[in-house]
N, CA, C and O atoms as a printed pandas DataFrame, in Angstrom:
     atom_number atom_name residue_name chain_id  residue_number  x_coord  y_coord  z_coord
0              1         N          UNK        A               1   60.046  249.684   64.951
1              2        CA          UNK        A               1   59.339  249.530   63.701
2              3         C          UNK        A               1   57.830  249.617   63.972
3              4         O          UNK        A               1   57.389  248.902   64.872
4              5         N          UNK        A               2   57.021  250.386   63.317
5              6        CA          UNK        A               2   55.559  250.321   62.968
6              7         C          UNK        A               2   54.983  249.353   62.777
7              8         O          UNK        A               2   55.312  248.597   61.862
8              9         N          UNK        A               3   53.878  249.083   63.655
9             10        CA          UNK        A               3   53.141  247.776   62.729
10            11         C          UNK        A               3   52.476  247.869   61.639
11            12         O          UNK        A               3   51.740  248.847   61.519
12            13         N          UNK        A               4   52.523  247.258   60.966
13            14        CA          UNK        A               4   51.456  247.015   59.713
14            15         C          UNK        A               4   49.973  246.879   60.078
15            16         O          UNK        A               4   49.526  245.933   60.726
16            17         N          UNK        A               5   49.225  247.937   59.592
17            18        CA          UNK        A               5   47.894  247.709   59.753
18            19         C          UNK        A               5   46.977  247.314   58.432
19            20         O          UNK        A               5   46.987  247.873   57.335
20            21         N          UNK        A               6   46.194  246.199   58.855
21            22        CA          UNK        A               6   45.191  245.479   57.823
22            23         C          UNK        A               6   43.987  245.567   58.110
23            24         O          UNK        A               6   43.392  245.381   59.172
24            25         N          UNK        A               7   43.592  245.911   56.940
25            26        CA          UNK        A               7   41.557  245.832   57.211
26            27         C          UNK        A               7   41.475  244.284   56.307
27            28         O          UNK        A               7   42.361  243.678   55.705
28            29         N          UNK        A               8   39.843  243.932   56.537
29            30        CA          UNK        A               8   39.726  242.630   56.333
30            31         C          UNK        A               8   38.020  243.202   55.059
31            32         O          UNK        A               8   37.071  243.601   55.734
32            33         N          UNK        A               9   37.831  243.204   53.882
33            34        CA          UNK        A               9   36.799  243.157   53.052
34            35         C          UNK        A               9   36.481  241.499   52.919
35            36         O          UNK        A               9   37.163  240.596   52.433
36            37         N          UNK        A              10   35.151  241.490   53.563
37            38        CA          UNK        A              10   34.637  239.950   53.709
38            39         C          UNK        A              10   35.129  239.594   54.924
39            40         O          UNK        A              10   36.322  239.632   55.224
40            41         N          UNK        A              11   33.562  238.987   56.169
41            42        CA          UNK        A              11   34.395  238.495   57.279
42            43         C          UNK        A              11   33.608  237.104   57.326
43            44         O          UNK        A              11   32.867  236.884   58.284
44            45         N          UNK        A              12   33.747  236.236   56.384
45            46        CA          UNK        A              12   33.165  235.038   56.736
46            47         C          UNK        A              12   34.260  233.743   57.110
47            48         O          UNK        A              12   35.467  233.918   56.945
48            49         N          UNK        A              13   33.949  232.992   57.406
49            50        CA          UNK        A              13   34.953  231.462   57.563
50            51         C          UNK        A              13   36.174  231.923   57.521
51            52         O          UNK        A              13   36.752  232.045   58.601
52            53         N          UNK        A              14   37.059  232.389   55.972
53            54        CA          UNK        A              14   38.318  232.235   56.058
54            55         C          UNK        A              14   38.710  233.508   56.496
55            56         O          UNK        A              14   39.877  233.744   56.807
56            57         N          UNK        A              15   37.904  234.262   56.537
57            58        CA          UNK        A              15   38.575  235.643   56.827
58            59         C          UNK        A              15   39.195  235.089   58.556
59            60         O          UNK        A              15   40.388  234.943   58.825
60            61         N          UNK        A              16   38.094  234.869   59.486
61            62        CA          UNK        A              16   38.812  233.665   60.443
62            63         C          UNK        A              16   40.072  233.244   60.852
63            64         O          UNK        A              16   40.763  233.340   61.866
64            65         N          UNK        A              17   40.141  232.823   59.911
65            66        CA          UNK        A              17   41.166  231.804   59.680
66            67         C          UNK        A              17   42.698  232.503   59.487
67            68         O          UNK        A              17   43.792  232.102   59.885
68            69         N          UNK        A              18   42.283  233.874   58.608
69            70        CA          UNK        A              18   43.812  234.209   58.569
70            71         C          UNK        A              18   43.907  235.507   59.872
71            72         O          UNK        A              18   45.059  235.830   60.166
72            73         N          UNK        A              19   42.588  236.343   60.748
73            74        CA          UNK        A              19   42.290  236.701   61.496
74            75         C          UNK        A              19   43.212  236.650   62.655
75            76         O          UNK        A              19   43.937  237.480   63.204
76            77         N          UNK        A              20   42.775  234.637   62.958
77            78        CA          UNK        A              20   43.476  233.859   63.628
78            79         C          UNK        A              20   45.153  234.254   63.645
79            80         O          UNK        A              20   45.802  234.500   64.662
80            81         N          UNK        A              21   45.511  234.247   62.668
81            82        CA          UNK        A              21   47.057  234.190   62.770
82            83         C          UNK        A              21   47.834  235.555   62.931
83            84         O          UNK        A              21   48.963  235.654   63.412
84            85         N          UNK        A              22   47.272  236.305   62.585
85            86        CA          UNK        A              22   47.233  237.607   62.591
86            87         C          UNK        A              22   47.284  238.383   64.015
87            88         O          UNK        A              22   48.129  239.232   64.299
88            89         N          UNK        A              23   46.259  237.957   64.841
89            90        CA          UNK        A              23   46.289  238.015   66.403
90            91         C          UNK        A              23   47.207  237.769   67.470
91            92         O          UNK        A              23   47.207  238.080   68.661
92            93         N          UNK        A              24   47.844  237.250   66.874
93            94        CA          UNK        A              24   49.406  236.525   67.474
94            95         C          UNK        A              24   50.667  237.378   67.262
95            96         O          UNK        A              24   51.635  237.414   68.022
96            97         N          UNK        A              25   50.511  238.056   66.122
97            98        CA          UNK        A              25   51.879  238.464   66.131
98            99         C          UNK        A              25   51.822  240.212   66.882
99           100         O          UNK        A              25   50.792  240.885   66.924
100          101         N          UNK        A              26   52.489  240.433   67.142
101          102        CA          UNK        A              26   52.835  242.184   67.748
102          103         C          UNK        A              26   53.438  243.091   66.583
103          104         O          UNK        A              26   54.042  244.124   66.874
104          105         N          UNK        A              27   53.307  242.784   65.578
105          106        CA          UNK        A              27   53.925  243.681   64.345
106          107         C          UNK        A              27   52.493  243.962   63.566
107          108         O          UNK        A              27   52.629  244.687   62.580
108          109         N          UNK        A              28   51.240  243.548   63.817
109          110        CA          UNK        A              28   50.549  243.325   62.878
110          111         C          UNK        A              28   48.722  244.389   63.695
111          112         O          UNK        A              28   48.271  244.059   64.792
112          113         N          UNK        A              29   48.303  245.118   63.149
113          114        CA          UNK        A              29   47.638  245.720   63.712
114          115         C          UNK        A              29   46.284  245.578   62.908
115          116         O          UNK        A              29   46.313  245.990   61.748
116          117         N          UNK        A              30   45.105  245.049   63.381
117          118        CA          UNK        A              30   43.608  244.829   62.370
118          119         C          UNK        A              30   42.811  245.915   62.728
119          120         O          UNK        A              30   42.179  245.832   63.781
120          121         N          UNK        A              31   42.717  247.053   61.950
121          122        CA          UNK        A              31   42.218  248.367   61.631
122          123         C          UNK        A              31   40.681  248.484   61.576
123          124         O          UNK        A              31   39.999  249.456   61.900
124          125         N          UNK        A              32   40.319  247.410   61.148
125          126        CA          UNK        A              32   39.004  247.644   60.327
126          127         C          UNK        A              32   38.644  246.555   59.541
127          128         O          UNK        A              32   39.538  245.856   59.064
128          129         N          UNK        A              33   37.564  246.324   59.349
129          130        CA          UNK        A              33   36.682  245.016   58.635
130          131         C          UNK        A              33   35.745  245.658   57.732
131          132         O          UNK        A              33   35.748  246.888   57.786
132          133         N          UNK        A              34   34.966  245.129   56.939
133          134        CA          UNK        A              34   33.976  245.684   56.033
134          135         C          UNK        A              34   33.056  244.043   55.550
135          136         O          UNK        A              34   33.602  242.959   55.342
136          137         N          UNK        A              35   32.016  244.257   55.501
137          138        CA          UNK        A              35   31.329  243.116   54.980
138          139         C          UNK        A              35   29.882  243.582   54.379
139          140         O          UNK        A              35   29.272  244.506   54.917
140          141         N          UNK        A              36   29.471  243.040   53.472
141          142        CA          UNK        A              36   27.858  243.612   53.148
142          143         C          UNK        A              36   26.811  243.230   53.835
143          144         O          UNK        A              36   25.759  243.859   53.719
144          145         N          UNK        A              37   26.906  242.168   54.645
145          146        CA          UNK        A              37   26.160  241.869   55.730
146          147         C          UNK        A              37   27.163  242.615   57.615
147          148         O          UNK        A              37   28.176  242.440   58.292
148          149         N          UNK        A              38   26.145  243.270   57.568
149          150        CA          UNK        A              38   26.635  243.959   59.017
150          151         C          UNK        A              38   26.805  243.362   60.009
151          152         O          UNK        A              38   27.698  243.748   60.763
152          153         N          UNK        A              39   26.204  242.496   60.268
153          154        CA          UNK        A              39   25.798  241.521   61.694
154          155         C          UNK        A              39   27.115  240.597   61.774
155          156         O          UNK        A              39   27.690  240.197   62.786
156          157         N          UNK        A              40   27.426  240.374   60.434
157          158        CA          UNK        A              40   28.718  239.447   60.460
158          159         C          UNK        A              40   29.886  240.661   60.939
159          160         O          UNK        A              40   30.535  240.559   61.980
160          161         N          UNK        A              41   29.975  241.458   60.271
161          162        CA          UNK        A              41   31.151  242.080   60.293
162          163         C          UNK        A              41   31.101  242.420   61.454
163          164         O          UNK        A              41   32.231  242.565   61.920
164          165         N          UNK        A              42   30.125  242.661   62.305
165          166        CA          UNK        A              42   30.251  243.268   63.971
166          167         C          UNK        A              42   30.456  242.105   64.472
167          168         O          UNK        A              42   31.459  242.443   65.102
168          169         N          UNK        A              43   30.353  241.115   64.696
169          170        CA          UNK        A              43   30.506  240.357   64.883
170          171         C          UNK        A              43   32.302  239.529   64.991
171          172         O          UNK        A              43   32.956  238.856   65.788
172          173         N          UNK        A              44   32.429  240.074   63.773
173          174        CA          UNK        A              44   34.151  239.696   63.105
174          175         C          UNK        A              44   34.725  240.416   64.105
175          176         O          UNK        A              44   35.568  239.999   64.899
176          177         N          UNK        A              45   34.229  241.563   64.048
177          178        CA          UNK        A              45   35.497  243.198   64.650
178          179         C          UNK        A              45   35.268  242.968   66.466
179          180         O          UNK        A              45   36.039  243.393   67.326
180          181         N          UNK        A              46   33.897  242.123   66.720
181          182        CA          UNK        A              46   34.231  242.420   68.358
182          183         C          UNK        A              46   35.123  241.136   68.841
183          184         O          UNK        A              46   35.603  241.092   69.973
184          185         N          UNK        A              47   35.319  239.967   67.757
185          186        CA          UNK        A              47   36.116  239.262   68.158
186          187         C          UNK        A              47   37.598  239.394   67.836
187          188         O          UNK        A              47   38.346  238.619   68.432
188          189         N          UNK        A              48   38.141  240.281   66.963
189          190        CA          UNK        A              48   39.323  240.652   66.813
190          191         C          UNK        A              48   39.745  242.124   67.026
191          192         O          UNK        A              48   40.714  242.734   66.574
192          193         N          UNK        A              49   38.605  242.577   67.957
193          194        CA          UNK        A              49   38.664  244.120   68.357
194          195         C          UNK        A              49   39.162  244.902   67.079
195          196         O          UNK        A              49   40.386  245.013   67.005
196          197         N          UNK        A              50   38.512  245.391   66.188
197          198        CA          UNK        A              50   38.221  246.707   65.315
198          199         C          UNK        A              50   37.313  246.801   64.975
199          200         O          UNK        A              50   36.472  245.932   65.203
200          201         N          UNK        A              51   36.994  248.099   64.138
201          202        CA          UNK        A              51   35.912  249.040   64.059
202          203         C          UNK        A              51   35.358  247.946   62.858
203          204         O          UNK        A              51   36.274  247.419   62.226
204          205         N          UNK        A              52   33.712  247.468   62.399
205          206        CA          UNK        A              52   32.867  246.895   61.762
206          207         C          UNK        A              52   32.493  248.119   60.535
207          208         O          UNK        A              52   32.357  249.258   60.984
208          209         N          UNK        A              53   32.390  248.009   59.621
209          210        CA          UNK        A              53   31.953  249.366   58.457
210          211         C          UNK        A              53   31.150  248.364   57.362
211          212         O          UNK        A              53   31.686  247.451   56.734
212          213         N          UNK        A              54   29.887  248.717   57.296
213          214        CA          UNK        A              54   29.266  248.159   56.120
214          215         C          UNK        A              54   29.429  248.423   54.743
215          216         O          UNK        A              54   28.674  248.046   53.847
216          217         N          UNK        A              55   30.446  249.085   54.628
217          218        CA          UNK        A              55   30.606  250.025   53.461
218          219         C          UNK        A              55   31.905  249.719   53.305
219          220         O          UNK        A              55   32.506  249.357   54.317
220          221         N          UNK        A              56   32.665  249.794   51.969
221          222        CA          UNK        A              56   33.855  249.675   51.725
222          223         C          UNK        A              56   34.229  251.120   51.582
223          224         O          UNK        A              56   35.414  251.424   51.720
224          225         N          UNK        A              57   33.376  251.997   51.333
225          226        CA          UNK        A              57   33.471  253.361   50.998
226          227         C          UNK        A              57   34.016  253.984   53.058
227          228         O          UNK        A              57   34.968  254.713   53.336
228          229         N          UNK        A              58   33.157  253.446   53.913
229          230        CA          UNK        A              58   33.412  253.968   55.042
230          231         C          UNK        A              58   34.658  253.103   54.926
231          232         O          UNK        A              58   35.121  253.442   53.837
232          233         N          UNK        A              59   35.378  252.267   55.390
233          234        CA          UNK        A              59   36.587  251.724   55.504
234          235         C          UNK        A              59   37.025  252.533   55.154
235          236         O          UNK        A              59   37.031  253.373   56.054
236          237         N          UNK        A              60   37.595  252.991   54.054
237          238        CA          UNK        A              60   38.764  254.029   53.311
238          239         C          UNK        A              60   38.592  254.924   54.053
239          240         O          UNK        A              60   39.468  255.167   54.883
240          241         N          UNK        A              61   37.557  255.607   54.004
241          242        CA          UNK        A              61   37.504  256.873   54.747
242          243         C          UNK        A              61   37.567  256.665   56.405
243          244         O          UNK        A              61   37.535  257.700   57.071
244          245         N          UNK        A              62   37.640  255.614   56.985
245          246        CA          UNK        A              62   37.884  255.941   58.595
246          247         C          UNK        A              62   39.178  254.996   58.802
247          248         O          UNK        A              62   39.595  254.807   59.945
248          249         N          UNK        A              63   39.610  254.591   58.038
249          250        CA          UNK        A              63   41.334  253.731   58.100
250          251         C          UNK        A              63   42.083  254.101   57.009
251          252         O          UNK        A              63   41.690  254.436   55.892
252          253         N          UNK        A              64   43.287  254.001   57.473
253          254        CA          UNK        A              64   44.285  253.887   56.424
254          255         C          UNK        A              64   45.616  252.480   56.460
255          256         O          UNK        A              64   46.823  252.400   56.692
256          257         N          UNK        A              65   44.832  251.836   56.192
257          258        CA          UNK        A              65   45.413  250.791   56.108
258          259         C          UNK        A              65   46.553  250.220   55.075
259          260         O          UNK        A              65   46.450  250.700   53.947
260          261         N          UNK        A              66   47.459  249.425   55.230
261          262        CA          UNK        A              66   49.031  249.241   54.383
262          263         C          UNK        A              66   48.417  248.299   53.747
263          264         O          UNK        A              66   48.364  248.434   52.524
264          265         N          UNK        A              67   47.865  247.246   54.276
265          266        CA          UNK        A              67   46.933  246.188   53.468
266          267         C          UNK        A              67   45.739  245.415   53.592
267          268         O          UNK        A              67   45.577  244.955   54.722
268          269         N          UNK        A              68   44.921  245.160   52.814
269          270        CA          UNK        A              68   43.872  244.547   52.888
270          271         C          UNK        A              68   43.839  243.413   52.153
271          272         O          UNK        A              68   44.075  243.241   50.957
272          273         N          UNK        A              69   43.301  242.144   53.584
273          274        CA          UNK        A              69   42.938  240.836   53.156
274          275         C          UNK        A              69   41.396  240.566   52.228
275          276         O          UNK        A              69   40.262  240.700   52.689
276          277         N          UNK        A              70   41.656  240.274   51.229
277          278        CA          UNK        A              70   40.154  240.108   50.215
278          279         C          UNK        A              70   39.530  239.031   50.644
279          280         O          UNK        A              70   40.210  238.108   50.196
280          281         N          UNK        A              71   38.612  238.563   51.266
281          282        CA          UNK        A              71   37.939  237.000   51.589
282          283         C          UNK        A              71   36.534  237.407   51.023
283          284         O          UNK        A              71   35.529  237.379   51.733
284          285         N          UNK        A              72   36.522  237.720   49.940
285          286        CA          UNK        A              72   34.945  237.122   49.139
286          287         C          UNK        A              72   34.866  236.769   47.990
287          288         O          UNK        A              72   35.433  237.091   46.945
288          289         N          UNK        A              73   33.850  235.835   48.366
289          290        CA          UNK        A              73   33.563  235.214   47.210
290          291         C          UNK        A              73   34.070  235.009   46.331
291          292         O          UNK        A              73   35.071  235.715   46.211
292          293         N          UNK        A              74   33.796  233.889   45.018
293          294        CA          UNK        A              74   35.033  234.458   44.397
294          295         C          UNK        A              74   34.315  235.063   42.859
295          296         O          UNK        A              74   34.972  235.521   41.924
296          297         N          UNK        A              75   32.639  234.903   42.912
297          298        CA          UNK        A              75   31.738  235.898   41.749
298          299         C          UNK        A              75   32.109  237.207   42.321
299          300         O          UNK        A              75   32.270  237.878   41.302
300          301         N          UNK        A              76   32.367  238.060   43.424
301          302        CA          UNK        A              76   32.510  239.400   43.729
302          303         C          UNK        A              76   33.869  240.054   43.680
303          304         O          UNK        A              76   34.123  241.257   43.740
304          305         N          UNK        A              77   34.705  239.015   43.559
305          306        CA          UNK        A              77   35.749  239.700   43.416
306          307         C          UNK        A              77   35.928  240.712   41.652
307          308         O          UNK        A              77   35.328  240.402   40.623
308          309         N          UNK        A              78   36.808  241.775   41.790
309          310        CA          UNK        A              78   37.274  242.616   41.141
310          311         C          UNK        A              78   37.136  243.930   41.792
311          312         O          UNK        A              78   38.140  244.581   42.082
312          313         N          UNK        A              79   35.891  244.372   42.048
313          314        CA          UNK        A              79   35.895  245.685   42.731
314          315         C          UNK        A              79   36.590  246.059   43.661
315          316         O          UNK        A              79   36.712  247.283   43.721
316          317         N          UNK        A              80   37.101  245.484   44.422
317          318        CA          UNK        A              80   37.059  245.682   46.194
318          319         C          UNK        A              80   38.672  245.488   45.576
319          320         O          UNK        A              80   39.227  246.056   46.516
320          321         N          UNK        A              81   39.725  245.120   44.736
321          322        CA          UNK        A              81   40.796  244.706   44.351
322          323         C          UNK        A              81   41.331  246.088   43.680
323          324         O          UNK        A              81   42.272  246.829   43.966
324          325         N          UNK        A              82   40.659  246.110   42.999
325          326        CA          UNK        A              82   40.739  247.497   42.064
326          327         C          UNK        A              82   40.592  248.649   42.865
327          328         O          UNK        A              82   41.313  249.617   42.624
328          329         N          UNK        A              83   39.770  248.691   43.778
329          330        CA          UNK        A              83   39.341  249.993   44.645
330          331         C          UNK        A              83   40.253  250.071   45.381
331          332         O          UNK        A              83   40.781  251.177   45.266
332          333         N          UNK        A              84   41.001  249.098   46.515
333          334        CA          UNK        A              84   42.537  249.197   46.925
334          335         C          UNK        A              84   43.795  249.402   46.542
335          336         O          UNK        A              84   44.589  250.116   47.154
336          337         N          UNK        A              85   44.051  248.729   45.422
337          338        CA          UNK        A              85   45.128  248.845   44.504
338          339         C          UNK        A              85   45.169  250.531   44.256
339          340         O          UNK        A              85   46.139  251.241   44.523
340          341         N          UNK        A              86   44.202  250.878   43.824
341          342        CA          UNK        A              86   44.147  252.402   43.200
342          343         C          UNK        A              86   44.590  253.625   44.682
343          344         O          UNK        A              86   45.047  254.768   44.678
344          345         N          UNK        A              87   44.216  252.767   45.700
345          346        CA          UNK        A              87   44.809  254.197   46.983
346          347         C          UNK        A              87   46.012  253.063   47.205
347          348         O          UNK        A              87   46.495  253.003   48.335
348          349         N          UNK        A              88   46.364  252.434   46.487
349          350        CA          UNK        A              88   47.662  252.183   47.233
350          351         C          UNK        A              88   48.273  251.305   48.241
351          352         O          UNK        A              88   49.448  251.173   48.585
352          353         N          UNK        A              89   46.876  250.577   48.742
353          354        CA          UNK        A              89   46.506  249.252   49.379
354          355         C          UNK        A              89   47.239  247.976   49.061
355          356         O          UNK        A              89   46.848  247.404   48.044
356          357         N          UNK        A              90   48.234  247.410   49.736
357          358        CA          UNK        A              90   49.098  246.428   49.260
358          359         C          UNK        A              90   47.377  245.236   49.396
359          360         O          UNK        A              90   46.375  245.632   49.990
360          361         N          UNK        A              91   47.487  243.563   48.563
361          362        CA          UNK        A              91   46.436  243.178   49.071
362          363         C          UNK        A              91   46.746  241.461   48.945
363          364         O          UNK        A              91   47.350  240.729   48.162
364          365         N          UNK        A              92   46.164  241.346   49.867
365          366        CA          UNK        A              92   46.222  239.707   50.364
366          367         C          UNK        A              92   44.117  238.689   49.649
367          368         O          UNK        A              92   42.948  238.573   50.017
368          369         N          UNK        A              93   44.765  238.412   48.866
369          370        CA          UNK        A              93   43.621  237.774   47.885
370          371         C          UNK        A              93   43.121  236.322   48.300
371          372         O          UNK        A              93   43.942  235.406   48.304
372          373         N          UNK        A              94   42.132  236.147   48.561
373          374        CA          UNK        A              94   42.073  234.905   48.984
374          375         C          UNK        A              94   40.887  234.110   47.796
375          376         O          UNK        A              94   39.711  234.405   47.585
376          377         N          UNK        A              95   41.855  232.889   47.094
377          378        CA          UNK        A              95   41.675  232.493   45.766
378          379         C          UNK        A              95   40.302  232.094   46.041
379          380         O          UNK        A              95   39.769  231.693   47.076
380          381         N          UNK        A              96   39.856  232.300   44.865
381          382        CA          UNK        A              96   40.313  232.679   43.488
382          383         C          UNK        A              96   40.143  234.041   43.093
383          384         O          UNK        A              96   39.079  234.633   43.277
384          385         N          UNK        A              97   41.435  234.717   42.401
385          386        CA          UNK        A              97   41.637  236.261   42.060
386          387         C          UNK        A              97   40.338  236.151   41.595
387          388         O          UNK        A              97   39.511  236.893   42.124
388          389         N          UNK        A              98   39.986  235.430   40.767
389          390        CA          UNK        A              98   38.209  235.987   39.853
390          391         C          UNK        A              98   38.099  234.918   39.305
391          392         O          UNK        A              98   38.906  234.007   39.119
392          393         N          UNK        A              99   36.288  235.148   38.851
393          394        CA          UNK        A              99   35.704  234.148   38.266
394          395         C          UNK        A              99   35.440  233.676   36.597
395          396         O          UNK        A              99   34.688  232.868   36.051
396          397         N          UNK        A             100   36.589  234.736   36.077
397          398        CA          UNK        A             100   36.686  234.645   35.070
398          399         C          UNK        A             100   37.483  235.562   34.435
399          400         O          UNK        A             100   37.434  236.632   35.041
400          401         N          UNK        A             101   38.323  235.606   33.303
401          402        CA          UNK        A             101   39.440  236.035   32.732
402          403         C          UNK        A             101   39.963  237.283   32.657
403          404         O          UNK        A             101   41.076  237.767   32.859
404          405         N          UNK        A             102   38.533  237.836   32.200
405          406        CA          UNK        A             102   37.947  239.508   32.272
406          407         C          UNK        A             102   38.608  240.108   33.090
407          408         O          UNK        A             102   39.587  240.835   32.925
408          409         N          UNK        A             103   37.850  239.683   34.386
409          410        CA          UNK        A             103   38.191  240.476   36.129
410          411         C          UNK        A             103   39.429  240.137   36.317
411          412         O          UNK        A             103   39.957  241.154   36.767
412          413         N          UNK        A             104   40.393  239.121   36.224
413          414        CA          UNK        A             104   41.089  238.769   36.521
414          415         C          UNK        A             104   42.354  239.649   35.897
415          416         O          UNK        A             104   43.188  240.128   36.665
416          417         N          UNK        A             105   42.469  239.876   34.124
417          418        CA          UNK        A             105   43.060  240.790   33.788
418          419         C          UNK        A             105   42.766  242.151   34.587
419          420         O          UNK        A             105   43.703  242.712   35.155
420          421         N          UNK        A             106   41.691  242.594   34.624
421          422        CA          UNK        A             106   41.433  243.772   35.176
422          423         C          UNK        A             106   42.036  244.202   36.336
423          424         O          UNK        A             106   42.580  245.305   36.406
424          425         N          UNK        A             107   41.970  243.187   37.527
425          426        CA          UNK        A             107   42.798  243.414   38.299
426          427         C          UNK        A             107   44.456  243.537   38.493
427          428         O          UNK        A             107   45.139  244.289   39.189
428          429         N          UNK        A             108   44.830  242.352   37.471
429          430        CA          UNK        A             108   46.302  242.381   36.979
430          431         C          UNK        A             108   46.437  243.445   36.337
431          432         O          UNK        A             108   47.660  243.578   36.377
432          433         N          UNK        A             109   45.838  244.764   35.467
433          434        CA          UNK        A             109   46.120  245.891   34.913
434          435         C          UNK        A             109   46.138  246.970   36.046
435          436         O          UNK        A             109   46.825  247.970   35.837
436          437         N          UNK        A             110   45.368  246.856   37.366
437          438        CA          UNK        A             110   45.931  248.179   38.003
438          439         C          UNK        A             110   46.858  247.671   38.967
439          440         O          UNK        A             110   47.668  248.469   39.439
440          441         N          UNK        A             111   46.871  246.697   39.270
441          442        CA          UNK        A             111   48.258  246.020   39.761
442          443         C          UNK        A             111   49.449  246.517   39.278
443          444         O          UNK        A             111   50.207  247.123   40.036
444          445         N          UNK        A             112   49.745  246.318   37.977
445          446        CA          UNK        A             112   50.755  246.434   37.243
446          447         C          UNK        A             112   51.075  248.238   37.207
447          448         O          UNK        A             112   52.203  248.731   37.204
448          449         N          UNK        A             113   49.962  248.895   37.186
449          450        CA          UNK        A             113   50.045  250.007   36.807
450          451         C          UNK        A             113   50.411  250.710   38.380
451          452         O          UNK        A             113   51.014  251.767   38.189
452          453         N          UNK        A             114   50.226  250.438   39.819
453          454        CA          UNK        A             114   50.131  251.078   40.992
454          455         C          UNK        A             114   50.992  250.220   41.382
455          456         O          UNK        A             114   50.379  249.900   42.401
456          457         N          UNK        A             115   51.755  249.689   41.405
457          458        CA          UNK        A             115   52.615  248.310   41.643
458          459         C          UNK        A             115   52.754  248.158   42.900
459          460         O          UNK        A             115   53.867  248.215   43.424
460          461         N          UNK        A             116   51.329  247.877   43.777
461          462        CA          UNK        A             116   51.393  246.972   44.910
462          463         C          UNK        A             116   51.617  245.661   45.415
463          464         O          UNK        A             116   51.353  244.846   44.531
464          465         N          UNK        A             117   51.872  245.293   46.131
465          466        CA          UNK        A             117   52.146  244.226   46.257
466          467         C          UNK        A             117   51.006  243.050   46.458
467          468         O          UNK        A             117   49.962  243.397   47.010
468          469         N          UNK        A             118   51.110  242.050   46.153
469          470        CA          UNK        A             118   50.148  241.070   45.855
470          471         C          UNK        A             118   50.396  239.660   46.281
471          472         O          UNK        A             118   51.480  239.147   46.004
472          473         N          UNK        A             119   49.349  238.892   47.025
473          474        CA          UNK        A             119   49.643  237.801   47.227
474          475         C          UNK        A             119   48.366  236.986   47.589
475          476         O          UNK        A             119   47.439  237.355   48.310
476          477         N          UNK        A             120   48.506  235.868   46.976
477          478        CA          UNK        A             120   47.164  235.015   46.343
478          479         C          UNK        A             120   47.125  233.788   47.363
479          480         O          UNK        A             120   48.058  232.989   47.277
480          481         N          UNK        A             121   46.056  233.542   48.395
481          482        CA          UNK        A             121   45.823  232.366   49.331
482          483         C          UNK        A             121   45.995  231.093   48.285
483          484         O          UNK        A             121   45.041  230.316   48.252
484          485         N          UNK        A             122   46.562  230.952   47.855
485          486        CA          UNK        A             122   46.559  229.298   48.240
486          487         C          UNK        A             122   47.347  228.614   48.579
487          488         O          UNK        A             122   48.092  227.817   48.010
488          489         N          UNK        A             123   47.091  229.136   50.265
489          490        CA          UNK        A             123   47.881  228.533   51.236
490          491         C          UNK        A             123   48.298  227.191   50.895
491          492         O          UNK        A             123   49.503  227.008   50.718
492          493         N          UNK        A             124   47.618  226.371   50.792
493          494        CA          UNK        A             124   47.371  224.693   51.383
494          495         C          UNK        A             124   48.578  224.063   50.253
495          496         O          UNK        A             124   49.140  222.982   50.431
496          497         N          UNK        A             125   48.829  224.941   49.119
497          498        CA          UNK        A             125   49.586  224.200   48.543
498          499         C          UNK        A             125   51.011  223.892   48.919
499          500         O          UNK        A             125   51.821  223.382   48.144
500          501         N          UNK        A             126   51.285  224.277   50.301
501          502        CA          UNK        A             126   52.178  224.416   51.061
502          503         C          UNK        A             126   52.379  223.315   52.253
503          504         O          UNK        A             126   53.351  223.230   53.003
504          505         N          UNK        A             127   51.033  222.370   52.232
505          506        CA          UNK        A             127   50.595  221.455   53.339
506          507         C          UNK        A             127   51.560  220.295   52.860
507          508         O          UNK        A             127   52.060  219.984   51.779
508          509         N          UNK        A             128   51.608  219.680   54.443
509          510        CA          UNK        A             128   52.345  218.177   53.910
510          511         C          UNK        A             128   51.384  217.178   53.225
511          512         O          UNK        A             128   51.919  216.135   52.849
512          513         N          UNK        A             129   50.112  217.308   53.006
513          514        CA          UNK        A             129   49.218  215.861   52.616
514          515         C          UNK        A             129   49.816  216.610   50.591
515          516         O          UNK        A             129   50.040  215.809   49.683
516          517         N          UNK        A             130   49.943  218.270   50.373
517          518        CA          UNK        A             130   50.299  218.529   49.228
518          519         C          UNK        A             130   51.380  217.516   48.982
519          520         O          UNK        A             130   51.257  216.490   48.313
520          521         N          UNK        A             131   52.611  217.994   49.700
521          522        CA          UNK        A             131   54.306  217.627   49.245
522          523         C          UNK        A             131   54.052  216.329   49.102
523          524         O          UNK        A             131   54.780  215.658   48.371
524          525         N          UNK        A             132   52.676  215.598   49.962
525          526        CA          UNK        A             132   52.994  213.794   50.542
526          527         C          UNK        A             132   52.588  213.151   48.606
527          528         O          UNK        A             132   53.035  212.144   48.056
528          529         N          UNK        A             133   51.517  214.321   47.975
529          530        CA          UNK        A             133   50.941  214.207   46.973
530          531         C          UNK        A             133   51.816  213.766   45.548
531          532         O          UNK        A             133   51.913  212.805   44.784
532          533         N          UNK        A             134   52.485  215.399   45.766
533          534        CA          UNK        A             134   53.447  215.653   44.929
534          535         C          UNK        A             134   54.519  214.740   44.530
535          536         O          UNK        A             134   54.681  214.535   43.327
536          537         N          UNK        A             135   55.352  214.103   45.486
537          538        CA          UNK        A             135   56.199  212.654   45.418
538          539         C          UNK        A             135   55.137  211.555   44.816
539          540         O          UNK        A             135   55.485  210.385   44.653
């Protein structure tokens, strides 16, 4: 079987974090990073060995990646959602989808329409201090 290759748009803190887990497995291949600050993203890519692109526009064009993890912000999200979805980019969202209703439909409309697959960080609701909550 092929590994799955992921680029990472946004390499701050959590991008990290799921980076981290990612590095471990042998099915899972990190293609490429993109960030609007460069220094970070070179930074990201020499610690998880791939190529750094300041541009989301260079990403596409020098990877072809199965999916991309979203880790920004959560005022910037929509573009970078929409711009994947549309080539076909399965995408790993790290909450909040958007900062307001607008973007949020927007993204749920080319979702629906390119029917990639989708899946929204919020991990933690999965933690035991959650379940310890929940009871």
């Amino acid at each position: 079987m092929n590994p799955v290759e992921v680029c990472f748009i946004g390499c701050g803190g959590i991008a990290n974090v799921h980076a981290e887990h990612l590095r471990c497995r042998d099915d899972v291949v990190m293609a490429g990073c993109c960030d609007i600050n460069k220094e970070r993203a070179e930074t990201f890519a020499a610690k998880y060995n791939m190529p750094a692109y300041g541009k989301t526009a260079d990403l596409w064009e020098k990877t072809s990646p199965h999916a991309v993890y979203i880790t920004v912000p959560p005022d910037v999200h929509g573009p970078y959602e929409i711009e994947a979805a549309e080539r076909g980019v399965h995408l790993f969202i790290e909450k909040p989808i958007a900062s307001d209703l607008i973007t949020a439909r927007k993204i749920a409309a080319v979702v629906r329409k390119t029917k990639v697959l989708v899946s929204v960080g919020y991990c933690f609701c999965y933690s035991e201090p959650v379940r310890i909550a929940q009871q």
